[in-house]
N, C-alpha and C positions, 0 to 999 in steps of 0.2 A: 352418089351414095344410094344405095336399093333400100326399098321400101321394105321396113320389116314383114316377112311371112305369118311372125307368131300373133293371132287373133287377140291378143290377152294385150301387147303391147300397144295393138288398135284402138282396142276399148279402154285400155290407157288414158292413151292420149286424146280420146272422145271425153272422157272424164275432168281433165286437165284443163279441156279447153271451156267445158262448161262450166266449171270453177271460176274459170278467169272470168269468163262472161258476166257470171253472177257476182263476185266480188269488184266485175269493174261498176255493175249495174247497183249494186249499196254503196259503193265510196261518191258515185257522181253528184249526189249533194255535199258532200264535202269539196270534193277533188274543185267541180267547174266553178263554184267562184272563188276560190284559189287561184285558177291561173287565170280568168277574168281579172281581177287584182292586178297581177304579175304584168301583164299583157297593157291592160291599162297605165299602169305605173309607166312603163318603158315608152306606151305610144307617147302620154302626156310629159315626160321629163324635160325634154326642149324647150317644152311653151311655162314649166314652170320656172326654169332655170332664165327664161327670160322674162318674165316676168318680176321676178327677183334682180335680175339687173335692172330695171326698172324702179325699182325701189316699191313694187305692192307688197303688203306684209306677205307670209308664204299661209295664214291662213283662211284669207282674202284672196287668194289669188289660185287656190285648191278649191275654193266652195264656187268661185266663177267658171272654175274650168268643168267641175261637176257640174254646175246651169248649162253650160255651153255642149255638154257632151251630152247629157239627157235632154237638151230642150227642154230648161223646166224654165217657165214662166214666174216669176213673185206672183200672188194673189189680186194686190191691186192694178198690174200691171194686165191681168189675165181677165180682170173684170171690162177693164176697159178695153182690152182688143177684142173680146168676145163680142161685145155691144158694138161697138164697132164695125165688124163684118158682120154681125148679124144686121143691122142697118145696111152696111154695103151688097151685101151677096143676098141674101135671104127674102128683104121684103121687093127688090126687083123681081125676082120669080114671083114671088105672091101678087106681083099687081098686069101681070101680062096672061 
């Protein structure tokens, strides 16, 4: 297929594409965690699906799978491993 000659058709499709640019560049707070969602949904469905053979409720076993995927510690849990390493790791440097 040849590339059109006519300069108007250039500038076109120069136009076109900067549109697309800019309209993908306003939807991307919407659009990415959309398919963030989607994406998540489909990696975790295995482990929820088994979990549920399992017999964990399903929203007990969504709010674990979120802990486990963000790494997010409980509070109390986070107090004490912080103290913890910081006892372990922290005051060895500070005494050498």
């Amino acid at each position: 297929m040849p590339l059109p000659s006519d300069p108007k058709v250039i500038f076109l499709g120069g136009l076109f594409a900067l549109a697309l640019l800019a309209a993908l560049y306003v939807a991307a707070e919407i659009v990415l965690p959309l398919v963030l969602a989607v994406v998540l949904k489909f990696l975790l469905q295995p482990v929820m699906r088994l979990m549920e053979q399992w017999h964990v409720p399903r929203i007990l076993a969504a709010f674990m799978l979120i802990l486990a995927v963000f790494h997010v510690e409980p509070p109390p849990l986070r107090c004490l491993c912080g103290s913890e390493l910081r006892l372990k790791l922290i005051e060895p440097a500070d005494r050498t």
